[in-house]
C-alpha positions as CSV (number, residue, x, y, z in Angstrom):
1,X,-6.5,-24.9,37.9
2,X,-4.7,-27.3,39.9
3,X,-5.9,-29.3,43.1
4,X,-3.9,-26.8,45.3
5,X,-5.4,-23.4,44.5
6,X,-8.1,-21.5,45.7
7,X,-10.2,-19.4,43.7
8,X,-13.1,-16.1,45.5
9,X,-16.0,-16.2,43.3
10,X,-18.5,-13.4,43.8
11,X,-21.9,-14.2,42.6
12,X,-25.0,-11.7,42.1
13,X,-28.6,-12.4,41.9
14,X,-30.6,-9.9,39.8
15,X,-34.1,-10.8,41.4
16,X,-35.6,-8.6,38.8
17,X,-35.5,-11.4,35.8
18,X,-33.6,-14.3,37.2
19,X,-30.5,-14.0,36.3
20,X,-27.2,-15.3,38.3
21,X,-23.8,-12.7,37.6
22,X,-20.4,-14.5,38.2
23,X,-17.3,-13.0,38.4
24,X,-13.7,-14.2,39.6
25,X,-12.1,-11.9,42.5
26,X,-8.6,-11.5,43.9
27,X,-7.5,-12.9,46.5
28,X,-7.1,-10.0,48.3
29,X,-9.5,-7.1,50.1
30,X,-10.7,-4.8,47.5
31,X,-8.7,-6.1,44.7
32,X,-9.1,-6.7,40.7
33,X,-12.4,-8.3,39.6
34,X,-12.9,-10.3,36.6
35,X,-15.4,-9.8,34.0
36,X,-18.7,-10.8,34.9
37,X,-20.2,-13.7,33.2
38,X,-24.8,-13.7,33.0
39,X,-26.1,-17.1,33.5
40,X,-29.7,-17.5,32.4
41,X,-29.9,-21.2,32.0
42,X,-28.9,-24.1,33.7
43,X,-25.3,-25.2,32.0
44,X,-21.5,-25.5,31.5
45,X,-19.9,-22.1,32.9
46,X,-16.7,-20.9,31.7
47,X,-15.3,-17.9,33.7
48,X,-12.5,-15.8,32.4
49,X,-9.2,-15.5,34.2
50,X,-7.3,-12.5,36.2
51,X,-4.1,-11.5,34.9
């Protein structure tokens, strides 16, 4: 990703057990959604990109 890009992250807390979801979104309303990455630690994060 360069310096000049913008990225829409939606994140989802599963109060339940503690767990953070992270996913990438389009830029636009309603569009594709990338697969959702589980964080259950604190750590390096590596989310997968839309096509």
């Amino acid at each position: 990703m360069s310096a000049d890009e913008r990225l829409r992250i939606q994140v989802v807390l599963d109060a339940h057990v503690g767990h953070l979801r992270f996913s990438l979104l389009d830029m636009t309303e309603g569009g594709k959604v990338g697969p959702a990455v589980t964080v259950m630690a604190n750590g390096p994060l590596t989310l997968q990109r839309l096509s």
